[in-house]
VONUFI-145223 format. One line per 8 residues: number of its first residue (from 1); their letters; for each residue z, x, y of N, C-alpha, C, O. Coordinates in steps of 0.02 Angstrom, whole numbers, always signed. Each point is the difference from the previous one (the first is absolute). Layout:
N
NUM> a> Z,X,Y,Z,X,Y,Z,X,Y,Z,X,Y ~ ...
***
This chain:
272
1> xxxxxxxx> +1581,-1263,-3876,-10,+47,-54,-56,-27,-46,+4,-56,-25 ~ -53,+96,+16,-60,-10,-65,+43,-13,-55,+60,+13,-6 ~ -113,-51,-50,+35,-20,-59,-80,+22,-49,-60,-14,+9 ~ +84,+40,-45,-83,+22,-45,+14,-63,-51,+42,-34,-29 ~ -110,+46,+41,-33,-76,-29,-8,+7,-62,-33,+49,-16 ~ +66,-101,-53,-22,-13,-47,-81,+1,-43,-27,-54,-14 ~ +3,+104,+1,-77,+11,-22,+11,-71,-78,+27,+21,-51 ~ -49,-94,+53,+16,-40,-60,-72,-5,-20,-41,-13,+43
9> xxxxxxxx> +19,+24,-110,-48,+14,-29,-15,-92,-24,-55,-22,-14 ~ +107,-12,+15,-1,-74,+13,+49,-34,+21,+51,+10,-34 ~ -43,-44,+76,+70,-30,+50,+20,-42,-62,-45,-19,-37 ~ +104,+6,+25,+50,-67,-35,+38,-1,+29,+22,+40,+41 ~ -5,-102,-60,+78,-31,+24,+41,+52,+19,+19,+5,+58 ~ +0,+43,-111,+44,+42,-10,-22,+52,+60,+47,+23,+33 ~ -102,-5,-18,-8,+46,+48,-10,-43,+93,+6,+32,+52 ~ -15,-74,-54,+28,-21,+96,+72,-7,-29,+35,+32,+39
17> xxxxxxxx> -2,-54,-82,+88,+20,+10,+19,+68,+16,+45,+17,+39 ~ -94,+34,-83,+15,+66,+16,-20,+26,+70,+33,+42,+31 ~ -87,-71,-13,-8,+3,+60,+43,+3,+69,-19,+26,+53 ~ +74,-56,-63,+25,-50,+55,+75,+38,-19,+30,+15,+52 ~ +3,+2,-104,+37,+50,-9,-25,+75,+15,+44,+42,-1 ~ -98,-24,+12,-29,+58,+34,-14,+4,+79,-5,+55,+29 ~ +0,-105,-1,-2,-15,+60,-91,+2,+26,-25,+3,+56 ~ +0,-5,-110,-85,-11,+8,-34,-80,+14,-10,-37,-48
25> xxxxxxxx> -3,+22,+100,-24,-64,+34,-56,-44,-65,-48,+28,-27 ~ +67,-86,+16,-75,-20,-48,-35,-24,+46,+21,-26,+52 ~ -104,+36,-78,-33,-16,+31,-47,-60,-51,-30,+10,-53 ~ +39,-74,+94,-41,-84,-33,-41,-10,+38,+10,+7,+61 ~ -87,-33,-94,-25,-51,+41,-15,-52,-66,+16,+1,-60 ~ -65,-57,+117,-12,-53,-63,-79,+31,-23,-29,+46,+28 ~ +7,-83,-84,-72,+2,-17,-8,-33,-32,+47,-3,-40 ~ -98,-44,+26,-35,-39,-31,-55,+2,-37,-3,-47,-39
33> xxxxxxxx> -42,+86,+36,-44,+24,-36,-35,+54,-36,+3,+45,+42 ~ -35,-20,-94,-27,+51,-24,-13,+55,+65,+32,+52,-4 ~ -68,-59,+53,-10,+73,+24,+25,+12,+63,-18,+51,+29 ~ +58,-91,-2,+50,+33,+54,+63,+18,-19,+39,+25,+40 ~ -17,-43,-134,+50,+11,-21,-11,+73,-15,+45,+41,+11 ~ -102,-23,-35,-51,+75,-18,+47,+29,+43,+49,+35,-14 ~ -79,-62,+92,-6,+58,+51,+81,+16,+25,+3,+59,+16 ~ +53,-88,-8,+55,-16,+28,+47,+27,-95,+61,+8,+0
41> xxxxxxxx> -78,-4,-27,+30,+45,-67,-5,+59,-3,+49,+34,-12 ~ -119,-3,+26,-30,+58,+8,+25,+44,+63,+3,+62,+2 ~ +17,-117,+58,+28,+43,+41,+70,+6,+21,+27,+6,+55 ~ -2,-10,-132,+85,-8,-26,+51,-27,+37,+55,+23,+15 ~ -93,-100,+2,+51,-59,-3,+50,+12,-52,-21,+28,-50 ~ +93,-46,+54,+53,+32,-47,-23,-100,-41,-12,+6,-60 ~ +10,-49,+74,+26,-47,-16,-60,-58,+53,-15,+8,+59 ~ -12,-68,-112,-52,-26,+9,+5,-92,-8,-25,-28,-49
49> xxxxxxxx> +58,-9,+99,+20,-68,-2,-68,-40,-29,-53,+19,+25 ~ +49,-68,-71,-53,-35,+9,+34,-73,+36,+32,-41,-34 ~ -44,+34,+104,+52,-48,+4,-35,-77,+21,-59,-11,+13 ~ +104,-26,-14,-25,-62,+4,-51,-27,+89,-24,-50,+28 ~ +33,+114,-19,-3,+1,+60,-111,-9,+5,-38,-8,+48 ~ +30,+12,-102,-58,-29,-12,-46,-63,+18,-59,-16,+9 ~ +112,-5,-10,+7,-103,+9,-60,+21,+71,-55,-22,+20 ~ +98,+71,-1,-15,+4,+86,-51,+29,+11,-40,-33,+33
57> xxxxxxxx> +16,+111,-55,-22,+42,+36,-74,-15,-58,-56,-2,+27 ~ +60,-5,-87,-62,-16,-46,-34,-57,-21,-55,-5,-27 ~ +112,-56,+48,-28,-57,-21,-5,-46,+90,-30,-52,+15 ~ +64,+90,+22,-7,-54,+72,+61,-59,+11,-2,-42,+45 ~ +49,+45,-88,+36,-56,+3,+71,+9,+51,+40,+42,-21 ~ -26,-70,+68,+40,-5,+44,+79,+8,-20,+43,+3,+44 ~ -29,+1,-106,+72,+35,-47,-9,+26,-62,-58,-5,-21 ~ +112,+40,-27,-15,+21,-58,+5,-59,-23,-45,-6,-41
65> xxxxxxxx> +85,-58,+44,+11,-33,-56,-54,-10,-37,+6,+4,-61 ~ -98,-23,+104,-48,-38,-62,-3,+67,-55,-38,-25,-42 ~ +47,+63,+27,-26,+43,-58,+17,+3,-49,+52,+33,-2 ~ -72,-56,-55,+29,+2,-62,+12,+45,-53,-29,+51,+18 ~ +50,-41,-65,+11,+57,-34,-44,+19,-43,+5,+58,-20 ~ -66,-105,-9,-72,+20,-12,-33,+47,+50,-41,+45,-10 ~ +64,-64,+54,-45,+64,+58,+40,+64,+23,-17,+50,+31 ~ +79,-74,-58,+30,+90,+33,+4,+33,-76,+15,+58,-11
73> xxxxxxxx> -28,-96,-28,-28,+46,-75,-53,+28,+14,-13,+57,-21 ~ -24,-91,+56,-90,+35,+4,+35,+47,+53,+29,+52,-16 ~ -34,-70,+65,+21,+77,+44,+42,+72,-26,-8,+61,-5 ~ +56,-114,-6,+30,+73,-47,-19,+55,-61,+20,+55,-20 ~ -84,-120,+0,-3,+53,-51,-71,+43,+21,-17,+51,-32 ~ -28,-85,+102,-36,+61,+28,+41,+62,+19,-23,+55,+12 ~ +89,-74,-13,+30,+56,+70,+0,+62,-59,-30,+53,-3 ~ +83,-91,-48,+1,+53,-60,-57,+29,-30,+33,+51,-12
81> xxxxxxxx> -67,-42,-3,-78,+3,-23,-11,+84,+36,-21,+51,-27 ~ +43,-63,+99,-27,+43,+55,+56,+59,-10,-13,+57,+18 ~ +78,-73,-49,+54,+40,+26,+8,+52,-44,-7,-11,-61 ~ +26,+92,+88,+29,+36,-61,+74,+14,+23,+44,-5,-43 ~ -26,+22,+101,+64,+39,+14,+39,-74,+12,+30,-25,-48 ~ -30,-7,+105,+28,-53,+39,+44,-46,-66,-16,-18,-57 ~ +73,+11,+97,+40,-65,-50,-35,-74,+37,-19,+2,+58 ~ +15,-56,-94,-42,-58,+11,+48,-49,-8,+37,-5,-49
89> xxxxxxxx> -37,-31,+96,+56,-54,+27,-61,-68,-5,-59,+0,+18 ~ +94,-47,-44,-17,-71,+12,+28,-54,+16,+33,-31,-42 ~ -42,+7,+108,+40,-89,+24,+1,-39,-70,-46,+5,-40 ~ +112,-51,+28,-26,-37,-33,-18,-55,+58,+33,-1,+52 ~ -86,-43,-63,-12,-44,+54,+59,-71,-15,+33,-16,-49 ~ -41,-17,+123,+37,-61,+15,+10,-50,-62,-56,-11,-22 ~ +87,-11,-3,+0,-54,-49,+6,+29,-86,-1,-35,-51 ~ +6,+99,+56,+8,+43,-65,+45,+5,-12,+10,-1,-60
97> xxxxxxxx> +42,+7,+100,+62,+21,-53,+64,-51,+67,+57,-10,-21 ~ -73,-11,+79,+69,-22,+14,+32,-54,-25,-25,-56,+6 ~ +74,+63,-31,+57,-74,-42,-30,+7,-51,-19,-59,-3 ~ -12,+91,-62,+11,-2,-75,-19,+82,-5,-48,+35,+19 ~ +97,-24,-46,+33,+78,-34,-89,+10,-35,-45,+40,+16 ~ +48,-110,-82,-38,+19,-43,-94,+6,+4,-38,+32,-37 ~ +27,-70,+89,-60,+17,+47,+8,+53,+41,-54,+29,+3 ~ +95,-2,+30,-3,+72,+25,-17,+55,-43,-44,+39,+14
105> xxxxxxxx> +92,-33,-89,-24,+31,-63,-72,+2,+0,-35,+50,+11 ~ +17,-105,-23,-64,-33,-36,-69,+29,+51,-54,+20,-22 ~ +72,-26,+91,-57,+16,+56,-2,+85,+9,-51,+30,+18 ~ +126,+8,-37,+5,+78,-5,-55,+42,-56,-32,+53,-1 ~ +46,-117,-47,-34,+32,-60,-51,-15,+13,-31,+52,+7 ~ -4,-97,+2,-86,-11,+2,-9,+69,+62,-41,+41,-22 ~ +60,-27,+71,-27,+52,+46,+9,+81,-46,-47,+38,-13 ~ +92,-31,+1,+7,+52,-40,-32,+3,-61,+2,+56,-27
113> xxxxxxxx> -39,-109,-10,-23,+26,-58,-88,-21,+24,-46,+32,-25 ~ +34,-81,+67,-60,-12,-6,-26,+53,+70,-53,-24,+18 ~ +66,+70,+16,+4,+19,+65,-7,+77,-28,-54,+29,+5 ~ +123,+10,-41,+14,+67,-6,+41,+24,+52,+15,+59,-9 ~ +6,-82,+56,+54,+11,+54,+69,+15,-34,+22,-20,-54 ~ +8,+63,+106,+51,+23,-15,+59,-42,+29,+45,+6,-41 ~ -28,-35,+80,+45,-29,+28,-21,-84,+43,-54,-3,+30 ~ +100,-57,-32,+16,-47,+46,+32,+4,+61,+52,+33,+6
121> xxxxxxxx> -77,-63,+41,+44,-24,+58,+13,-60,-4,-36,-38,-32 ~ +86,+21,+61,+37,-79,+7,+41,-9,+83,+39,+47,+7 ~ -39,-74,+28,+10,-39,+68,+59,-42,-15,-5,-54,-29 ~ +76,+87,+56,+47,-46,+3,+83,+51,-35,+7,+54,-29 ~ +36,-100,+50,+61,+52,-28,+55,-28,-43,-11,+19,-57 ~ +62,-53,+59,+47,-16,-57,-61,-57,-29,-26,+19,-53 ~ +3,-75,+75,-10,-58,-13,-58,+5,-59,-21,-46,-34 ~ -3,+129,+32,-59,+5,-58,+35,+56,-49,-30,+17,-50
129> xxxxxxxx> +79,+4,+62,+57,+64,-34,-27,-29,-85,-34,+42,-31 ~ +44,-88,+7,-12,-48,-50,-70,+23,-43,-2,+21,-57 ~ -61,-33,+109,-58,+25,-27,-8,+72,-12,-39,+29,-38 ~ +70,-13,+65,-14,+88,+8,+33,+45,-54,-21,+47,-33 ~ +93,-87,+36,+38,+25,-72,-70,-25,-56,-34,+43,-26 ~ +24,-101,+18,-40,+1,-85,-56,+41,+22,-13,+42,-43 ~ -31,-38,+102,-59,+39,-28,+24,+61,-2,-44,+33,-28 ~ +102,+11,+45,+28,+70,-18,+10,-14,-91,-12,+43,-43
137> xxxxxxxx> +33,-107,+32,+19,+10,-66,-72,+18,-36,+7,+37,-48 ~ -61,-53,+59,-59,+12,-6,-13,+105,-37,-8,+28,-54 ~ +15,-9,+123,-6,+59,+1,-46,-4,+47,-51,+33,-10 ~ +56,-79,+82,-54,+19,+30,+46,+12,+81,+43,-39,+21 ~ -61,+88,+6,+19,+57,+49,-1,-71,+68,-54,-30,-4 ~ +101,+1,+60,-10,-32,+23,+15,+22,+83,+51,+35,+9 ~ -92,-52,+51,+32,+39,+69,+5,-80,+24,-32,-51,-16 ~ +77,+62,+54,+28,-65,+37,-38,-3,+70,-46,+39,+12
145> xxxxxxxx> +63,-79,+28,-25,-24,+84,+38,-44,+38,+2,-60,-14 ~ +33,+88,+71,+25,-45,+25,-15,+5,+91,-46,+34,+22 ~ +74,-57,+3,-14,-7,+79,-53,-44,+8,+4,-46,-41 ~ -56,+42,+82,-43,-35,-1,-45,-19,-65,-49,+35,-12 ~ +63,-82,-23,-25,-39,-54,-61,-13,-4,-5,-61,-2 ~ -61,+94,-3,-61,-88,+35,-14,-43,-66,-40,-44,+13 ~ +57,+43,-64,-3,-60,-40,+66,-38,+43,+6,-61,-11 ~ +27,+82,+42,+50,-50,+24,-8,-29,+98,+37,-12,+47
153> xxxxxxxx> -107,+13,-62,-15,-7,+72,+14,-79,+36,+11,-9,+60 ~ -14,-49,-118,-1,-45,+36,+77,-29,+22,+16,-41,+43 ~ +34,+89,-100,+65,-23,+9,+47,+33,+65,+52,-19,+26 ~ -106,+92,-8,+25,+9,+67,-45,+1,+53,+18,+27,+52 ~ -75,-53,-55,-33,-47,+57,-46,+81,+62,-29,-16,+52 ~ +32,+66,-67,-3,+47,+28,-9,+74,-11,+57,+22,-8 ~ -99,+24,+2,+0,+59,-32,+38,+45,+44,-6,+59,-19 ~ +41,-67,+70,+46,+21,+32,+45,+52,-30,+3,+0,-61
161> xxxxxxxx> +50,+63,+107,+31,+28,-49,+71,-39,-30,+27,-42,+36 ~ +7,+61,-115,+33,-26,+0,+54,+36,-4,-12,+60,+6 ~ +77,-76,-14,+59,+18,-16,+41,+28,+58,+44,+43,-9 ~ -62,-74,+83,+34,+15,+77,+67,-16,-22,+44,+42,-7 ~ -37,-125,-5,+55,-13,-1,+73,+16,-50,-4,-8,-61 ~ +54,+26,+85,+29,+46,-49,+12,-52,-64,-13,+31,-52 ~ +26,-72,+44,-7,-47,-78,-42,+20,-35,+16,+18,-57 ~ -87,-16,+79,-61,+6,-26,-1,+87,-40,-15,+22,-56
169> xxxxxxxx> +36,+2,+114,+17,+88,-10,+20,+23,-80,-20,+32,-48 ~ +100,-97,+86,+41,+21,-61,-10,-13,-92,+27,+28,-48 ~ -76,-84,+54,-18,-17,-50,-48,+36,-25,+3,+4,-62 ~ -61,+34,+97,-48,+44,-22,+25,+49,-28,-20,+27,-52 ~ +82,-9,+97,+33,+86,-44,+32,-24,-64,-1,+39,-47 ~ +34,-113,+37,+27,-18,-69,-70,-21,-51,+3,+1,-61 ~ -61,-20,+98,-50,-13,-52,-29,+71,-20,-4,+11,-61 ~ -17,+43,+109,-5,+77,-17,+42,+26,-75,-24,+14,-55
177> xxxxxxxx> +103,-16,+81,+38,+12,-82,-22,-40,-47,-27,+28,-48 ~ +31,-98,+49,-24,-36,-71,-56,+16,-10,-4,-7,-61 ~ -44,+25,+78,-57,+12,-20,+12,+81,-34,-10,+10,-60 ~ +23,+21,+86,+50,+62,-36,+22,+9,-58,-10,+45,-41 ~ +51,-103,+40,+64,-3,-47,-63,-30,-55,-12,+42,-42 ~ -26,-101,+36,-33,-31,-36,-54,+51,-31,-28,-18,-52 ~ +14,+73,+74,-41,+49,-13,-81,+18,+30,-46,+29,-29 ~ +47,-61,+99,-82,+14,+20,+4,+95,-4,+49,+37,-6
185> xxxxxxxx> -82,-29,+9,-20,+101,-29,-27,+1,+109,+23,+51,+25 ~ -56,-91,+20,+21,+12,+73,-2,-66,+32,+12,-51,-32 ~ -27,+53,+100,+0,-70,+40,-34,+20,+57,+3,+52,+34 ~ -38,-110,-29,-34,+6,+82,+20,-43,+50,+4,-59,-14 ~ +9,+74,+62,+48,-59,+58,-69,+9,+64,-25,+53,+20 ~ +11,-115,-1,-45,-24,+29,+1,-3,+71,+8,-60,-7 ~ -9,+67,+61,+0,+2,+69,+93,-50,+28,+19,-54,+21 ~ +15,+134,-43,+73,-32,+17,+32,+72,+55,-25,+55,-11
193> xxxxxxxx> +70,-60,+57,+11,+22,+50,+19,+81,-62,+26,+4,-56 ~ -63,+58,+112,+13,+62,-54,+75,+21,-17,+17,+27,-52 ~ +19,-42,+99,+79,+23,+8,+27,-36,-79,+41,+28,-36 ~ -71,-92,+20,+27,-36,-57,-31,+41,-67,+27,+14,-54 ~ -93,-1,+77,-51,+16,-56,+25,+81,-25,-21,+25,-52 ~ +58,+3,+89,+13,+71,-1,+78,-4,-31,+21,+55,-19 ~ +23,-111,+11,+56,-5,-18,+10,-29,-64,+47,+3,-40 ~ -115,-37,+36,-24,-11,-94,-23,+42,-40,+11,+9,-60
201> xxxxxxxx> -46,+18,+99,-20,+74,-23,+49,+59,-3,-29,+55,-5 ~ +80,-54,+8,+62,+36,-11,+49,-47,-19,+49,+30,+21 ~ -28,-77,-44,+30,-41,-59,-11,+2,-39,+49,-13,-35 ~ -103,+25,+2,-33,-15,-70,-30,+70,-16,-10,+41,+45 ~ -7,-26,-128,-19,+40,+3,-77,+12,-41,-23,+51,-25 ~ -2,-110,+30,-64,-2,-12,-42,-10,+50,+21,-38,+44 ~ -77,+62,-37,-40,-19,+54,-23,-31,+31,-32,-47,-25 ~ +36,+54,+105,-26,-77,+31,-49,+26,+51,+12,+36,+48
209> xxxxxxxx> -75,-65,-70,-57,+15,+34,+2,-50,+32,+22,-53,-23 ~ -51,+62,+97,-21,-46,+76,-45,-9,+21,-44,+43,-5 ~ +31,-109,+42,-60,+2,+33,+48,-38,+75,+44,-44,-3 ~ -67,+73,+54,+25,-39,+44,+85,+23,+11,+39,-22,+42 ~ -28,+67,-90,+82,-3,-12,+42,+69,+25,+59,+14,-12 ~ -120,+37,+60,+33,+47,+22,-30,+63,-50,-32,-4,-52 ~ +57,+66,+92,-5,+63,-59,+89,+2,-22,-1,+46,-41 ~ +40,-58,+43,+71,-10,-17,-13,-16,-72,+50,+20,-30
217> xxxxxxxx> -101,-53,-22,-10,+7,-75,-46,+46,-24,-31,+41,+33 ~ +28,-54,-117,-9,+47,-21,-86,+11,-23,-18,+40,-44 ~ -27,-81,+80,-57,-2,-8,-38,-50,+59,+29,-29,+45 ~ -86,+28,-55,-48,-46,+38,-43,-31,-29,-21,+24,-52 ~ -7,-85,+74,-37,-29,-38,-70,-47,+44,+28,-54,+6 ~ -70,+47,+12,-54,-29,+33,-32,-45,-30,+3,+4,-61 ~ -42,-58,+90,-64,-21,-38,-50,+29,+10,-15,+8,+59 ~ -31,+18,-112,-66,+67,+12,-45,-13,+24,-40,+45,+15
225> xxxxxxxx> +23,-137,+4,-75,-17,+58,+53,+3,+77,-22,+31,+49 ~ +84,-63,-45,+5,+29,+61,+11,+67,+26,-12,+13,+59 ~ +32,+25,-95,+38,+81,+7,-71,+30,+10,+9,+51,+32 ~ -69,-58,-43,-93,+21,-12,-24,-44,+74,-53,+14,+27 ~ +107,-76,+8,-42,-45,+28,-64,+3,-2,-48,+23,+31 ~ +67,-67,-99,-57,-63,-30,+13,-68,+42,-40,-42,+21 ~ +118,+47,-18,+25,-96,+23,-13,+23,+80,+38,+45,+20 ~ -65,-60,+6,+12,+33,+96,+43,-47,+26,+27,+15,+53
233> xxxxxxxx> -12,-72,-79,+39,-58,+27,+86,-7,-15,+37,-47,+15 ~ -20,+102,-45,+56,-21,-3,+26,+67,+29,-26,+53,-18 ~ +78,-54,+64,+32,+42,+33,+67,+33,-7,+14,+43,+42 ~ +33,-58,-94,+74,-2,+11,+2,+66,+13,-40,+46,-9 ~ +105,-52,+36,+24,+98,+37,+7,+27,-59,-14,+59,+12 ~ +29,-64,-86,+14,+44,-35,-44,+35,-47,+16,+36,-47 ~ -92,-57,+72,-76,-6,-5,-19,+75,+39,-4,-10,+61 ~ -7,+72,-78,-29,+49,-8,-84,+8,-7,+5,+43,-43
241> xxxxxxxx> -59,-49,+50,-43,-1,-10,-53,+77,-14,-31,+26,+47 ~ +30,-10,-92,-32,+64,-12,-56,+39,-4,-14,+60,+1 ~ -39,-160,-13,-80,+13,+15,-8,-64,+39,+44,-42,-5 ~ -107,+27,+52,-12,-46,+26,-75,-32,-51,-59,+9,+15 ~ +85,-47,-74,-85,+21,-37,-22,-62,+10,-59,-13,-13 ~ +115,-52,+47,-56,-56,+38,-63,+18,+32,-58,-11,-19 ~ +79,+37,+65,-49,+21,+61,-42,+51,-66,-45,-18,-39 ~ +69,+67,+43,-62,+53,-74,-39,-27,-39,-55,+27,-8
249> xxxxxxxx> +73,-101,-34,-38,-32,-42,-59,-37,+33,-59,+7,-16 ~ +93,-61,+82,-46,-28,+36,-68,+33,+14,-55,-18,-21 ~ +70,+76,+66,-56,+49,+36,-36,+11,-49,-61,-3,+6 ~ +96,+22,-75,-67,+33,-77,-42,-53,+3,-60,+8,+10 ~ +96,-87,-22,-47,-38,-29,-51,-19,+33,-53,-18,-26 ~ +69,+22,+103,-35,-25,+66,-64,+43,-10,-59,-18,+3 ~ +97,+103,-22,-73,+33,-8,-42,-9,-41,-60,-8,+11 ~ +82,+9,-54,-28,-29,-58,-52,-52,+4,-60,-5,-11
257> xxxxxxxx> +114,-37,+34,-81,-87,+17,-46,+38,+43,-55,-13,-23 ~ +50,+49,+67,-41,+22,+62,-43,+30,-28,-58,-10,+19 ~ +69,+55,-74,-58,+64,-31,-37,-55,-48,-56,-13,-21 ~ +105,-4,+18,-44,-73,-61,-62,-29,+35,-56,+1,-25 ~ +73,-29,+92,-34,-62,+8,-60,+68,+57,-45,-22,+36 ~ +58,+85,-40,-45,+24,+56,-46,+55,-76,-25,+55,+8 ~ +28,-93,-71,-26,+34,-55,+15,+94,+2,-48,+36,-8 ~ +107,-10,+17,+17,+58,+22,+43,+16,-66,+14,+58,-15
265> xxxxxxxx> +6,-116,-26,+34,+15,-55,-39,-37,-44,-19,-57,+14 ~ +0,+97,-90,-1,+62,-4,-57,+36,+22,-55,-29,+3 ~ +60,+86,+13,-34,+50,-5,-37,+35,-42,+31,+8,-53 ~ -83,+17,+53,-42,+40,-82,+35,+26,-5,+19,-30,-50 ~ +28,+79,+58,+65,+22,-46,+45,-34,-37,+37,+26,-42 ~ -38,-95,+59,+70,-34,-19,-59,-78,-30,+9,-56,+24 ~ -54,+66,-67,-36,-8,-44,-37,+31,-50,+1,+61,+2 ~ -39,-91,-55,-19,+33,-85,-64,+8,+22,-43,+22,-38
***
């Protein structure tokens, strides 16, 4: 059955909850900068990650951990700059807020006031319940993450999926409620088997957007150079690819040098 779609003149918090009690899918990607944030707002992305996932795809670094929170201020606050409709999500990065409440506070507020973003993400489930309560005491809107962690990459050795084993399971669906109960406004669960991801997503009644996690939740979420393949190198099955603009960019520039070096660019038109 169709579900008519929410016309939101600007997404909040309050509207992907409404969302998801309407039965209307959210739609996330990430962005990082002034004008692909333009273009991916404009073509009513509901909801706009700036995620740490930067480490990777903008700076070259082999995990999120190197990125610091000087630089996902700068990103974030290109992303915002660009945005009118889209709600704007920000990682806090590695070393910001896990084990002191009052540095989690402290790293929420510098993104939110020096940035203009509307919301934090945070990676992890009872063991950060702690940080999440004070930056709510804040007044600042918080979405949780659990399943595959990658600030928690070295402690499980593998970007593999997680939560097969039923322990693991069972603890995700009890970290899902606390994160609930503690007040994240949604949650994103990371490349975990869909049958689990679809049973969190009907436990709870805030939203849990996926990547990797099945259509069984209540949204989707990508990174926007691989979902464009920009990255050509990374493959996972839950990897959709919608433009091939490796190969597209290459061929421009290739032409480009060629008209260059055969004096074909510019042309008396395309000079004063």
């Amino acid at each position: 059955m169709s579900v008519a779609k929410s016309d939101f003149k600007k997404v909040t918090t309050n509207s992907v909850q409404e969302m998801k009690r309407n039965g209307e899918k959210i739609s996330m990607l990430t962005a990082y900068d002034y004008t692909l944030a333009k273009i991916i707002d404009s073509a009513g992305i509901d909801v706009i990650l700036v995620g740490d996932s930067a480490s990777n795809v903008m700076a070259g670094h082999e995990t999120t951990l190197p990125i610091t929170l000087e630089q996902m201020i700068y990103h974030a606050s290109s992303v915002v700059r660009a945005v009118e409709r889209a709600l704007v999500v920000v990682d806090l990065p590695f070393g910001s807020y896990q084990g002191n409440s009052k540095e989690a506070l402290s790293s929420a507020i510098r993104i939110m006031k020096e940035s203009g973003a509307h919301a934090v993400k945070l990676e992890g489930g009872i063991e950060i319940r702690t940080s999440i309560e004070r930056i709510l005491t804040a007044g600042i809107p918080v979405m949780g993450h659990l399943g595959l962690t990658p600030q928690s990459i070295y402690k499980f050795g593998t970007y593999t999926v997680r939560a097969k084993e039923e322990a693991e399971a069972e603890k995700l669906v009890s970290d899902a409620r606390q994160l609930e109960e503690a007040g994240c406004f949604a949650l994103v669960l990371e490349k975990i088997p869909a049958k689990l991801a679809k049973k969190v997503a009907e436990a709870i009644s805030i939203p849990v957007i996926g990547i990797g996690a099945g259509a069984g939740v209540d949204g989707q979420v990508l990174v926007l150079h691989d979902m464009l393949g920009m990255t050509h190198e990374f493959h996972p099955r839950f990897l959709r690819r919608y433009l091939n603009l490796y190969e597209d960019i290459t061929g421009a520039v290739q032409n480009y040098v060629k008209d260059v070096k055969a004096v074909d660019f510019p042309n008396k038109k395309e000079q004063y």
